[in-house]
TORVEX-119080 format. One record per atom (N, C-alpha, C, O): residue in three letters; x, y, z. Coordinates in steps of 0.05 Angstrom, whole numbers, plus 5000, padded with zeros to 4 digits. Layout:
BEGIN
ALAXYZ/...
//
This chain:
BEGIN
UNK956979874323/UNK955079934344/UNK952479784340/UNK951379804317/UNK951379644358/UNK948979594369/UNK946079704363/UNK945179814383/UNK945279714353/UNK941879844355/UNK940179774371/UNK940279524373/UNK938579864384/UNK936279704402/UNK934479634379/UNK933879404375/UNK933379854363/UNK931379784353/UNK931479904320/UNK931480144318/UNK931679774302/UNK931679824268/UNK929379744248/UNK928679524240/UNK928580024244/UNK925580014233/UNK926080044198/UNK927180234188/UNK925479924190/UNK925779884159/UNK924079984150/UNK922079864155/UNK923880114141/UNK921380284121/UNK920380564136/UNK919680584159/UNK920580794118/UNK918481114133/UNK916081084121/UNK915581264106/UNK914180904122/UNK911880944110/UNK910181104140/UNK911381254154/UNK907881044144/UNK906581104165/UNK907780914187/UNK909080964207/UNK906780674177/UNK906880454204/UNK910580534213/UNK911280564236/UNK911780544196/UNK914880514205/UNK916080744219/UNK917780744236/UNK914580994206/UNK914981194229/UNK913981314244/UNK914981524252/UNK910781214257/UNK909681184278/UNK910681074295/UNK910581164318/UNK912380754287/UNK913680634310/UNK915380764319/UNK915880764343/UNK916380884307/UNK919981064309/UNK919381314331/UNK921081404346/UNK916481404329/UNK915581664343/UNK915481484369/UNK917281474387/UNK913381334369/UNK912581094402/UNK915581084408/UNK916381254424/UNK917080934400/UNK918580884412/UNK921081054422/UNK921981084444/UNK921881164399/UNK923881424409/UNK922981594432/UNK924681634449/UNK920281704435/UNK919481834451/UNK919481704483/UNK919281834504/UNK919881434481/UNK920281254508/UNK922881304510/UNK924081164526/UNK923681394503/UNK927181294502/UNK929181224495/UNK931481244504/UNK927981074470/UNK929080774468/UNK931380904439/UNK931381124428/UNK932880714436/UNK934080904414/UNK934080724389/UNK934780484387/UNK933080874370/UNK931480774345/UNK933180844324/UNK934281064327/UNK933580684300/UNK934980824273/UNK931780644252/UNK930380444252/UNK932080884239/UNK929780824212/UNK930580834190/UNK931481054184/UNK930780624169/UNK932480754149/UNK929880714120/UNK928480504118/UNK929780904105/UNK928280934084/UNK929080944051/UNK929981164044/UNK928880794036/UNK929980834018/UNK929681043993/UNK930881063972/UNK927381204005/UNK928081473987/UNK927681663998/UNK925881734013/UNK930481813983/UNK931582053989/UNK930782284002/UNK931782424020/UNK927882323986/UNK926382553998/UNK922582383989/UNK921682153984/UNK921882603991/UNK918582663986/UNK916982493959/UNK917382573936/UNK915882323963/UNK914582123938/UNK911382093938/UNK910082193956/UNK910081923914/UNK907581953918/UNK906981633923/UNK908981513916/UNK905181443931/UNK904481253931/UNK902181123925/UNK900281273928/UNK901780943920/UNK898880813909/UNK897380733941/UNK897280553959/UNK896580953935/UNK894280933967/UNK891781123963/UNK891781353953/UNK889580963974/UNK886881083965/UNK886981443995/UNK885081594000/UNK888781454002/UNK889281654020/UNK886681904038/UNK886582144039/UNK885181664048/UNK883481694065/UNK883081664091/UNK882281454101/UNK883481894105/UNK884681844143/UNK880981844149/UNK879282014144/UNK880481544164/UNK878881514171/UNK878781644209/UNK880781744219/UNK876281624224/UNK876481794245/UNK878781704266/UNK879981844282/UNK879181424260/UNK880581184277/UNK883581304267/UNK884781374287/UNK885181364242/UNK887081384227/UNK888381734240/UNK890681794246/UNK885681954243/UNK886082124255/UNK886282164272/UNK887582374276/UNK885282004299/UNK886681974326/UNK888581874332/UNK889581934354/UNK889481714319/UNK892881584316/UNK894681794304/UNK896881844315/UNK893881924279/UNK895682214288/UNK896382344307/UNK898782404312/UNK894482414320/UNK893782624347/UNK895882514361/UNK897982644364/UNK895482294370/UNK896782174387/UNK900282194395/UNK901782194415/UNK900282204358/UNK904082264350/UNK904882444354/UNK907182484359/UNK901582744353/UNK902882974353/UNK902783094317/UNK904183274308/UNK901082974306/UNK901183084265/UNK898683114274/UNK897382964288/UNK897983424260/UNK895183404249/UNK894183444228/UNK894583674221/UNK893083344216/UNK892983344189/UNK890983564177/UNK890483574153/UNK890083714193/UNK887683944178/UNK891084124179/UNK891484224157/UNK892584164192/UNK894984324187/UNK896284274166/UNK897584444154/UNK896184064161/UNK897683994126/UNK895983994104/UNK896383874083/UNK894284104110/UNK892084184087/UNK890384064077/UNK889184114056/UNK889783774099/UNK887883574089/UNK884483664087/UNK883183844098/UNK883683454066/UNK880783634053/UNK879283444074/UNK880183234084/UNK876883554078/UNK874283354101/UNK873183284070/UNK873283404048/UNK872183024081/UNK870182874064/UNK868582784091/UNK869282764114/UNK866282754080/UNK862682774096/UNK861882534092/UNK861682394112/UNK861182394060/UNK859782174053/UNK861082054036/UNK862882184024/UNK860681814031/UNK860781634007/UNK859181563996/UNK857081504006/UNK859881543962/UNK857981433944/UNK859181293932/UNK861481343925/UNK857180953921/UNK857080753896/UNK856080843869/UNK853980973866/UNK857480773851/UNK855580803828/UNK857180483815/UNK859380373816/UNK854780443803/UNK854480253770/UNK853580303758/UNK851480433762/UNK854280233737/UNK853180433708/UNK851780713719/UNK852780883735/UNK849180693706/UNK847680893722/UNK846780923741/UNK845481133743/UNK846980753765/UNK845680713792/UNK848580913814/UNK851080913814/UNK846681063829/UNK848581143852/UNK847481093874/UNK845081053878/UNK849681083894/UNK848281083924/UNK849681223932/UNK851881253923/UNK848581363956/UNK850181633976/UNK848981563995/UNK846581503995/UNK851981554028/UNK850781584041/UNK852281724067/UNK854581634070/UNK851581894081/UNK853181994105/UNK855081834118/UNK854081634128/UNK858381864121/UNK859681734135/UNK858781714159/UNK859181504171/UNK857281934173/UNK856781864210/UNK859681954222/UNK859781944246/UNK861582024210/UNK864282154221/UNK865182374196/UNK864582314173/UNK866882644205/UNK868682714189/UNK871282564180/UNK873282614192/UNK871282364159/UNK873582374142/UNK876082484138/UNK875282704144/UNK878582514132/UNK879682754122/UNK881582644100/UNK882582424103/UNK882082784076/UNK884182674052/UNK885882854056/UNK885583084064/UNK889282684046/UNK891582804053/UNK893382644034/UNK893382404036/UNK894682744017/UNK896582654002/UNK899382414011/UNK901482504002/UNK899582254020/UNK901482144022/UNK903882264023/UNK904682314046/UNK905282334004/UNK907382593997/UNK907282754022/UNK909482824032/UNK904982824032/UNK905383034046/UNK905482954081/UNK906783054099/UNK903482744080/UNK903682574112/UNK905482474111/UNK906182434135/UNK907182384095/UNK909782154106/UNK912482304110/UNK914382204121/UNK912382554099/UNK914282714113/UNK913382864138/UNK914683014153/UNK911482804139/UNK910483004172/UNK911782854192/UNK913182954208/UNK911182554191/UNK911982354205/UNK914482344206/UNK915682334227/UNK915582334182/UNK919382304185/UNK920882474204/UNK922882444218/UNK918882714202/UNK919382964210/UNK919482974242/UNK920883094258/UNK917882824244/UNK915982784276/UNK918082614290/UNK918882654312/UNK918882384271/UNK921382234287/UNK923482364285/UNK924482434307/UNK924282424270/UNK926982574282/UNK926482704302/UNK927882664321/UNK924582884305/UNK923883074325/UNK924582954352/UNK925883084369/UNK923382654357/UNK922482604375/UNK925582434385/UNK925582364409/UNK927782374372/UNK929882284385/UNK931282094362/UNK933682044365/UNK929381964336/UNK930181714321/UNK931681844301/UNK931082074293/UNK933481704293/UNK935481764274/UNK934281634248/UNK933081424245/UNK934781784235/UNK932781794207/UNK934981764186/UNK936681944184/UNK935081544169/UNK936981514144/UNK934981414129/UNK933281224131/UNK936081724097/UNK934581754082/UNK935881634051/UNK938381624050/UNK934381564030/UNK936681484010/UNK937781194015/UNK939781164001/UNK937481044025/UNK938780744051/UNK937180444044/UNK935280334056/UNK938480344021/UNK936780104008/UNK938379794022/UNK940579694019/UNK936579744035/UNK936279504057/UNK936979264029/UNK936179254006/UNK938679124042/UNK940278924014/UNK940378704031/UNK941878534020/UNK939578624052/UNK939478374069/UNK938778414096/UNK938478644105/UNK938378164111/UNK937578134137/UNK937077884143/UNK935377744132/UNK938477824161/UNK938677604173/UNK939877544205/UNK941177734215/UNK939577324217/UNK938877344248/UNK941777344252/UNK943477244238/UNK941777474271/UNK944277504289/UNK944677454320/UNK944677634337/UNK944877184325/UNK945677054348/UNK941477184359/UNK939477114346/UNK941477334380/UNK938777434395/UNK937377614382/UNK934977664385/UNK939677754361/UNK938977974354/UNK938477964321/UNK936877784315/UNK939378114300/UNK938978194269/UNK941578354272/UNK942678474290/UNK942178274235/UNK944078294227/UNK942778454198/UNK941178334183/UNK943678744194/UNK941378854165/UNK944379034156/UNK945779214165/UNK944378814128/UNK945579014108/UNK944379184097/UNK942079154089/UNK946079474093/UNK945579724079/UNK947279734068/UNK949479704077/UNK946479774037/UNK948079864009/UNK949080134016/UNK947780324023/UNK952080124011/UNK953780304024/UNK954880394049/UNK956680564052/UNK953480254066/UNK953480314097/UNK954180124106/UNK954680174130/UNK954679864101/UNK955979594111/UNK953779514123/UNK951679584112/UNK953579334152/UNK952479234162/UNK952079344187/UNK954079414200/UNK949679374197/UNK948379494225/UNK946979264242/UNK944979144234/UNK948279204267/UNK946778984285/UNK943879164296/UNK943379404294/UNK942478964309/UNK939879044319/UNK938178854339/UNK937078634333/UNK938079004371/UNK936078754377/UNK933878714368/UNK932778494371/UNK932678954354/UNK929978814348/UNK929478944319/UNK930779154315/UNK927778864298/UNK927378984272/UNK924879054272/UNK923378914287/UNK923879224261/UNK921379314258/UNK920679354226/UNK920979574214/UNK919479104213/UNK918779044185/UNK916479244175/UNK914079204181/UNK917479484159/UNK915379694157/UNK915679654133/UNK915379894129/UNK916179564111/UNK915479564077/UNK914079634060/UNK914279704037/UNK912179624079/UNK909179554061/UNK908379424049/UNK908479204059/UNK907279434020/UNK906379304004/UNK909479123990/UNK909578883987/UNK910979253987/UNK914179143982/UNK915179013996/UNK916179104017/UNK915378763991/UNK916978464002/UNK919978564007/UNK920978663987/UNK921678544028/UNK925178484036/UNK925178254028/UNK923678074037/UNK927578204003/UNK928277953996/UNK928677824016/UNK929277944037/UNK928377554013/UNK928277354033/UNK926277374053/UNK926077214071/UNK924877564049/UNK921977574075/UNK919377584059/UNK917677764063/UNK919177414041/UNK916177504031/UNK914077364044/UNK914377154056/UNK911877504041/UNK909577524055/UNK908377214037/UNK909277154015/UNK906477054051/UNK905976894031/UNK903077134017/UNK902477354028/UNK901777013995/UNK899577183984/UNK897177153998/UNK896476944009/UNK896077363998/UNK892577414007/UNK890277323993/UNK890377293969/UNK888277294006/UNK886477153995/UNK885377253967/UNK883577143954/UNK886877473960/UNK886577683937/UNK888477773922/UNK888578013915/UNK890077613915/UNK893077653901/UNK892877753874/UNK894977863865/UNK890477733855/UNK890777673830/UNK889978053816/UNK889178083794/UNK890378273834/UNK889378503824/UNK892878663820/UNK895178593827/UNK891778853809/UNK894279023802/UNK892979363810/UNK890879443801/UNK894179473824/UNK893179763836/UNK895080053819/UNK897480063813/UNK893180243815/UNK894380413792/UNK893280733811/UNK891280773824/UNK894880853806/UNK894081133817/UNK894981353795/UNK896781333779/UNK892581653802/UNK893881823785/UNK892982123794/UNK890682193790/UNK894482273803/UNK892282543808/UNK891682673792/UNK893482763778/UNK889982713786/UNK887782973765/UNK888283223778/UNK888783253802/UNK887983483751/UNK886383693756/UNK884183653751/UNK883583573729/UNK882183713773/UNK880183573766/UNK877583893764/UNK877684073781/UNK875583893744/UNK873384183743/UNK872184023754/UNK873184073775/UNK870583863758/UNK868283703756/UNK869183583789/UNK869583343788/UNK869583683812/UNK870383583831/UNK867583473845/UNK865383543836/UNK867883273871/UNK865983203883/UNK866683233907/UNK867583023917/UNK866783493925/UNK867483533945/UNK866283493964/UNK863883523969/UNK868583383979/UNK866783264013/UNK864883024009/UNK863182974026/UNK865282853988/UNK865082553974/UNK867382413967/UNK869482463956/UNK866382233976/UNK868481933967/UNK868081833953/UNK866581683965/UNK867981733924/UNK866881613902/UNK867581343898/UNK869981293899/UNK865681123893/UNK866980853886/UNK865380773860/UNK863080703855/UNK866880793851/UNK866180703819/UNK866980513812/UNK869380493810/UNK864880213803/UNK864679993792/UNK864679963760/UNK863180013742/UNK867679823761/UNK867079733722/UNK867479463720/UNK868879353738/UNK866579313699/UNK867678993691/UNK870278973702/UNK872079123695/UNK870578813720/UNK873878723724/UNK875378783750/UNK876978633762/UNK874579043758/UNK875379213774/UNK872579463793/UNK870079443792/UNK874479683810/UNK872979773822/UNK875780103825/UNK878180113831/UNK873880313818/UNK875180543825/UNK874680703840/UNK872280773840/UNK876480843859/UNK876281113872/UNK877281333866/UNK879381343854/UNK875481613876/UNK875881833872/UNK875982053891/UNK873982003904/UNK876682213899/UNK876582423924/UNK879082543920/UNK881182443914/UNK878382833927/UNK880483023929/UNK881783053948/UNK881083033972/UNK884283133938/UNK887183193972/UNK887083523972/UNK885283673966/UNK889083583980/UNK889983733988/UNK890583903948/UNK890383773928/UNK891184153949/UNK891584253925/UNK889984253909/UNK890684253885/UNK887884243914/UNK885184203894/UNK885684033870/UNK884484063849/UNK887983793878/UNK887583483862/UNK886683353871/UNK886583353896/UNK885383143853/UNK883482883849/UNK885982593849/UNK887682563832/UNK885582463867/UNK886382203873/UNK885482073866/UNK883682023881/UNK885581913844/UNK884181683829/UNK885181463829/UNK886881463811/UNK885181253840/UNK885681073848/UNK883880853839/UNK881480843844/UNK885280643825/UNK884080353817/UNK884780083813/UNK886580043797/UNK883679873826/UNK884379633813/UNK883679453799/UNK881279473793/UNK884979243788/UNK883179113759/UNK884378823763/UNK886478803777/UNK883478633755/UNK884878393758/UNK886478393729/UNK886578513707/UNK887878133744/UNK890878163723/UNK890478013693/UNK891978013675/UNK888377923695/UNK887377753669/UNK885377973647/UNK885177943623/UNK884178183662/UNK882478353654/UNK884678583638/UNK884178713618/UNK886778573652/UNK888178813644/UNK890478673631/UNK892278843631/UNK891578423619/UNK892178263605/UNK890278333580/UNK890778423558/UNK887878263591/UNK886178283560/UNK885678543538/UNK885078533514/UNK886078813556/UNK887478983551/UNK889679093542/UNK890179333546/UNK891378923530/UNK893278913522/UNK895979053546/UNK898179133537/UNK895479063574/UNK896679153594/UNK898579433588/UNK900979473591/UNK895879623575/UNK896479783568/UNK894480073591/UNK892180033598/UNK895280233596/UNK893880453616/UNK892180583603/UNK890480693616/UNK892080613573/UNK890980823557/UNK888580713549/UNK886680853542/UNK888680423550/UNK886380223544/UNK884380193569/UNK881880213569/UNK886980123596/UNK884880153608/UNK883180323629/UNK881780213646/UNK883480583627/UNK882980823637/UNK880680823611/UNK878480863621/UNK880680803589/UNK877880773569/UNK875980693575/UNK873780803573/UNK877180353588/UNK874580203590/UNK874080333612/UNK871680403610/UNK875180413635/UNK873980483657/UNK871480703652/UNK869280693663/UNK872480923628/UNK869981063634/UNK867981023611/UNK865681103612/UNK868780903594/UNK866780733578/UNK863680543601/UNK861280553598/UNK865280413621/UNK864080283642/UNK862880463663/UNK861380373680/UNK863580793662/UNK862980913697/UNK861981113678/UNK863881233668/UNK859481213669/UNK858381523665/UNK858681733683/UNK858881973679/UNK858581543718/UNK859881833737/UNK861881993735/UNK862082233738/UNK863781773728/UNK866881833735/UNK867181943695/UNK868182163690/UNK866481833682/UNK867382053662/UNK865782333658/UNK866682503642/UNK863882373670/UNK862582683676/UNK865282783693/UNK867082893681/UNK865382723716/UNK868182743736/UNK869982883720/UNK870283133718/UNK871682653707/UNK874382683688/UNK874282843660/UNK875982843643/UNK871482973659/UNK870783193629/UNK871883413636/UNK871383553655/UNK874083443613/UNK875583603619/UNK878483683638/UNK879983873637/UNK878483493650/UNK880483443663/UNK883483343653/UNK883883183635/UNK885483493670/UNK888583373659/UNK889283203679/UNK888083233700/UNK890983023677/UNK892382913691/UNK895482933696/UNK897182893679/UNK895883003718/UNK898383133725/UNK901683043716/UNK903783163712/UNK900482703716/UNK903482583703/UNK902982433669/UNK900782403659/UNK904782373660/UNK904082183644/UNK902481913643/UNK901081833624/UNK902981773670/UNK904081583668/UNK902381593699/UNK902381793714/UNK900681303708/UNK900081373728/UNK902181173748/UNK903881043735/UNK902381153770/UNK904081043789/UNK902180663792/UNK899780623793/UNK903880503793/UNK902580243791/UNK903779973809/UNK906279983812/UNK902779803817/UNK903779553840/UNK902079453830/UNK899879533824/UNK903679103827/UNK902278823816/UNK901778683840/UNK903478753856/UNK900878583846/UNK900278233854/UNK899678463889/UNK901378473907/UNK897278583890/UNK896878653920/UNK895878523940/UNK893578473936/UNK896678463956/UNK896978183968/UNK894378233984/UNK894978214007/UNK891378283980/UNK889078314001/UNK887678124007/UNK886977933993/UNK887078204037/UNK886577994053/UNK889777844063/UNK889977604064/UNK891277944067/UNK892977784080/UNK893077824111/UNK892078044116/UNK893777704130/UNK893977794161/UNK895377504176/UNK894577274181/UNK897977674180/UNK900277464189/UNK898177544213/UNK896777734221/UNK899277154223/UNK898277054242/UNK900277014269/UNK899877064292/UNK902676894256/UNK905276834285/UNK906577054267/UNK905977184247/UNK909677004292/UNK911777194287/UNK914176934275/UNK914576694279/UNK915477204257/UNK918276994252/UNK920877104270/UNK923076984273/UNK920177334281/UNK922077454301/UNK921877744291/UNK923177904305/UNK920677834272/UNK920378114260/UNK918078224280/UNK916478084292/UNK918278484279/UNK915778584278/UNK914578634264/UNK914478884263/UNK913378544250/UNK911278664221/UNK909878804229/UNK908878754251/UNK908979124212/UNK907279264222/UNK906379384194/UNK907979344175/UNK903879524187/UNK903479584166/UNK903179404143/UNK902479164146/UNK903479464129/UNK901679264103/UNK904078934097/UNK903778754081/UNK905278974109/UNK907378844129/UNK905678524148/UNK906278284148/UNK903278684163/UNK902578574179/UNK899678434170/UNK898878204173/UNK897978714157/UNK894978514145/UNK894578854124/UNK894879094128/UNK893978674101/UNK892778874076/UNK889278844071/UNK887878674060/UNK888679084084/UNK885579084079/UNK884779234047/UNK885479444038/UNK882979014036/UNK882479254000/UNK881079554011/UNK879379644027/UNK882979633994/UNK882779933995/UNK880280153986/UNK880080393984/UNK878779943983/UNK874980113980/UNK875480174008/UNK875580414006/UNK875780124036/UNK874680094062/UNK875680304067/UNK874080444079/UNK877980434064/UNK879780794074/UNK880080644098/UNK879580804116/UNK880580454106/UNK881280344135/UNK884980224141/UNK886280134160/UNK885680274107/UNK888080174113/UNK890180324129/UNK891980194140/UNK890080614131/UNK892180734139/UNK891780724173/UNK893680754188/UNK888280664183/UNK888780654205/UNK889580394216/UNK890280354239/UNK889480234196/UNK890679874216/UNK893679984212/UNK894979864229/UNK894980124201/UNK897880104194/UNK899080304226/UNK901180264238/UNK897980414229/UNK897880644253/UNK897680534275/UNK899380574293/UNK895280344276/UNK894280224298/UNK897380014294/UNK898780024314/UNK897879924283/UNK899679664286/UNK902279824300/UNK902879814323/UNK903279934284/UNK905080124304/UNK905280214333/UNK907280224347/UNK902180304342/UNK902980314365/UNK901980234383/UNK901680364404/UNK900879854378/UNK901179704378/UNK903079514383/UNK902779394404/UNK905279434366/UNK907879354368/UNK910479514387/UNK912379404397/UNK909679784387/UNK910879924408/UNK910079844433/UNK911979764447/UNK907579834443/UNK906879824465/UNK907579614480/UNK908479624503/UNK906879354462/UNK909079074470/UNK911879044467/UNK913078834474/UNK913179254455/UNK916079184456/UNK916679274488/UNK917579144506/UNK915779554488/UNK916579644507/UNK916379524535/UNK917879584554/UNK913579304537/UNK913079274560/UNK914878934564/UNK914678784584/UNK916478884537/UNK917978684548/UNK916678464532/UNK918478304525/UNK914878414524/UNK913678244505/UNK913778204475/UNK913878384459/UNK913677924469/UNK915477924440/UNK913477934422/UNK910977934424/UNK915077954401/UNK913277964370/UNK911877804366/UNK909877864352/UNK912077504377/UNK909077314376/UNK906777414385/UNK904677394373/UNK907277544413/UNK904577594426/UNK903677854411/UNK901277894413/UNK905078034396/UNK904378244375/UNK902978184355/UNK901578354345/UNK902977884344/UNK903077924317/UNK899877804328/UNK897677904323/UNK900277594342/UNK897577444344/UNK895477614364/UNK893477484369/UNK895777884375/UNK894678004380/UNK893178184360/UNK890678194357/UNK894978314346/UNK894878454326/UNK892078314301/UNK890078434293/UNK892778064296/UNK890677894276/UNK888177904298/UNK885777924291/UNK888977894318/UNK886077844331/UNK883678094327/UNK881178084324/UNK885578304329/UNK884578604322/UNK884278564298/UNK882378724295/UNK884778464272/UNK884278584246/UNK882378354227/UNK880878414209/UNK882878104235/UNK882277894221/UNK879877924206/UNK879777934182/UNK877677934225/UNK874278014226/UNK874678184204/UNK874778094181/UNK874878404209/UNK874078644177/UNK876078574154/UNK875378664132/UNK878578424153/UNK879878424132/UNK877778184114/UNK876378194094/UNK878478004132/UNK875677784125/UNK873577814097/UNK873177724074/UNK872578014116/UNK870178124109/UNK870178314078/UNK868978254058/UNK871878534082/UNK872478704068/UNK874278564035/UNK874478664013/UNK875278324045/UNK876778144022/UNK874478014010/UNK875077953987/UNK871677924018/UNK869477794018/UNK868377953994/UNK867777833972/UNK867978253998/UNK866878353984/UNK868278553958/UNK867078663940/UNK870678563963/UNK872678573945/UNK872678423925/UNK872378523902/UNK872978073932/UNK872277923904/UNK869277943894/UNK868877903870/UNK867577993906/UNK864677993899/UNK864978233870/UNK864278193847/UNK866478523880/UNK866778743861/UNK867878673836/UNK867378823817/UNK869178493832/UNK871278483808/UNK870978183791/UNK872378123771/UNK868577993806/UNK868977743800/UNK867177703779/UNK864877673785/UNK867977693741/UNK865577653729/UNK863277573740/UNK863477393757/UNK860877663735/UNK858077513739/UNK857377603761/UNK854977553766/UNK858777753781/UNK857977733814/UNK858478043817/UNK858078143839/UNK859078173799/UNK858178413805/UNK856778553804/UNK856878793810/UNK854878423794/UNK851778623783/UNK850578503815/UNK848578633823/UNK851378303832/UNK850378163859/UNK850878363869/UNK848978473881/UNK853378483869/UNK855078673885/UNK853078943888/UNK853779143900/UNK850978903877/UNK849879223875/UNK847979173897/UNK845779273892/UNK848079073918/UNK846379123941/UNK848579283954/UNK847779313977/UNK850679393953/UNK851279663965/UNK850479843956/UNK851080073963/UNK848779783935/UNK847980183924/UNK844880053940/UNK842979973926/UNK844780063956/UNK842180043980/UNK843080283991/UNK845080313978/UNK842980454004/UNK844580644029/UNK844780534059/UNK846780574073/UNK842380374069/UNK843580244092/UNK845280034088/UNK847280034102/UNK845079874073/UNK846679604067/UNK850479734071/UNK852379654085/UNK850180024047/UNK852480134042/UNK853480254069/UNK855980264074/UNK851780334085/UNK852080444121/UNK853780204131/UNK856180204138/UNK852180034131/UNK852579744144/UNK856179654141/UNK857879604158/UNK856379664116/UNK858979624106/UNK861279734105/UNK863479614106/UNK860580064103/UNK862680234120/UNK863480154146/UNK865880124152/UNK861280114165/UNK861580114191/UNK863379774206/UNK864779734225/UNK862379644188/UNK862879334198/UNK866279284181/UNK867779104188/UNK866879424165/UNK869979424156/UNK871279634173/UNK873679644167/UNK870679804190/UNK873079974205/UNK873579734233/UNK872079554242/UNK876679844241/UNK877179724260/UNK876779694287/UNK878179864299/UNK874979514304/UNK874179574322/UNK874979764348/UNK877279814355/UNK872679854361/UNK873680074383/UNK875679974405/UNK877580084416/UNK874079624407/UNK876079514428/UNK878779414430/UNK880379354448/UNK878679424403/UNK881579444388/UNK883679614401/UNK885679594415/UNK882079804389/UNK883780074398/UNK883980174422/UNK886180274427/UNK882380174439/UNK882080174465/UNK884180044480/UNK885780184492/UNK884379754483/UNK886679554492/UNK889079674482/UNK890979544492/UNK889879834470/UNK893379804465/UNK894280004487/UNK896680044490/
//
């Protein structure tokens, strides 16, 4: 049998599309390669843009127990800056949003295969041709490339203007919480985040370049040291505190600043399509927006070129930008430059000029 449409990946972007489109009609298979409920390296911050693209699906996220955050703050060494987001925020565990969604597509008509590791793909006459390990082979007129940060052999992304970092996550119990704050904490090398989810854990989230954490003997225990050797905030924060796993969750070579430009016949959507650095909490709404996005043009008959190069046109500007100041955070010598965000308007400025534009969103 035939598919109209086969969405590779349940992250957000892949089963947002699955909701858009199933809900038209259209008949959708999603297949995900794990089984059940996982955690992921995501700074997991639904910005206001990220929470109306919920709505939209039908998830709300103050129902799954997401925490409001108000402001953000910089620190270096001893310097902080705080300053009012100008919107309610909300934090939500990954784990817990990406099953709402799975949840939401099935609901909505798409057939959902869980456990289902994608082992090839390749064109088939108009359409795609996608092996599944154990499942043989499934035709498809159209694919919908939801991965994420994870390359489908034979489809890799080329690298972003920011390839050279490695991203590490870990939730805390955390005493020392900073509620209804976003924390961005600057050390030699790298740049960390902090904010609480859901369950009264701390999401700590960081990246380091790959030479810095080389020099570290590419060890976690070393460099979670230097981090708070480097951050007096964040180790007031982490006094006292356990951390829930051993072992924090980790991804090499994150491809930021990337933003496909044409199509190869996929739909790329999600980190798939453009990876914004993850200080901005803007990524989950480009992954959202791309979704229904790429729905909106499939449906109306228009192909994945005019998607993709639509799509860049919406993102290019802040990824740009946001990749700009990404290397400024982590680049010996240029990070002590980097401290004109602990200004509070400068830091206003910068929130505001990295989210995705209104007219963006408006047009789809």
């Amino acid at each position: 049998m035939r598919r109209e449409v086969l969405v590779l990946g349940g992250g957000l972007a892949g089963a947002a599309a699955a909701v858009h489109l199933a809900r038209a009609g259209r008949d959708v298979c999603l297949i995900e390669r794990t089984p059940g409920p996982h955690d992921k390296v995501c700074g997991e911050f639904l910005s206001f843009e990220a929470q109306g693209e919920l709505r939209r699906i039908g998830v709300e996220p103050r129902m799954l127990g997401a925490v409001p955050i108000q402001a953000v703050a910089v620190e270096a060494g001893r310097r902080r800056a705080e300053a009012p987001l100008g919107f309610e925020a909300l934090s939500l565990s990954r784990r817990v949003l990406d099953e709402a969604l799975l949840a939401k597509a099935a609901e909505t008509g798409a057939e959902v295969r869980r456990g289902a590791r994608v082992t090839g793909l390749v064109r088939d006459g108009e359409g795609w041709s996608v092996e599944v390990e154990g499942q043989g082979r499934i035709g498809a007129r159209h694919v919908v490339l939801a991965t994420g940060k994870h390359d489908l052999r034979g489809w890799r992304r080329p690298d972003g203007r920011q390839s050279d970092l490695i991203g590490f996550k870990a939730y805390w119990h955390l005493p020392n919480a900073a509620e209804g704050t976003v924390e961005l904490h600057l050390f030699p090398g790298g740049y960390a985040g902090l904010e609480m989810v859901e369950g009264g854990l701390a999401n700590l989230c960081l990246v380091v370049g790959r030479a810095g954490f080389d020099g570290l003997g590419r060890r976690w225990e070393r460099l979670l040291s230097h981090v708070l050797r480097s951050c007096p905030g964040l180790r007031v924060r982490l006094a006292g505190a356990e951390p829930c796993e051993g072992r924090p969750l980790a991804i090499g070579r994150i491809p930021y600043g990337f933003v496909q430009e044409g199509s190869d016949g996929l739909w790329r959507v999600g980190d798939q399509a453009a990876v914004i650095p993850s200080f901005t909490g803007e990524g989950m709404s480009i992954a959202l927006h791309s979704a229904r996005l790429a729905s909106s043009f499939l449906l109306a008959g228009r192909g994945a070129e005019a998607f993709q190069r639509r799509l860049a046109r919406d993102v290019r500007g802040q990824v740009r930008l946001s990749t700009l100041i990404s290397q400024a955070l982590v680049a010996p010598g240029a990070q002590a430059a980097a401290g004109w965000l602990l200004v509070p308007p400068v830091l206003r400025w910068a929130l505001w000029r990295t989210r995705l534009p209104e007219t963006a969103r408006r047009r789809v």
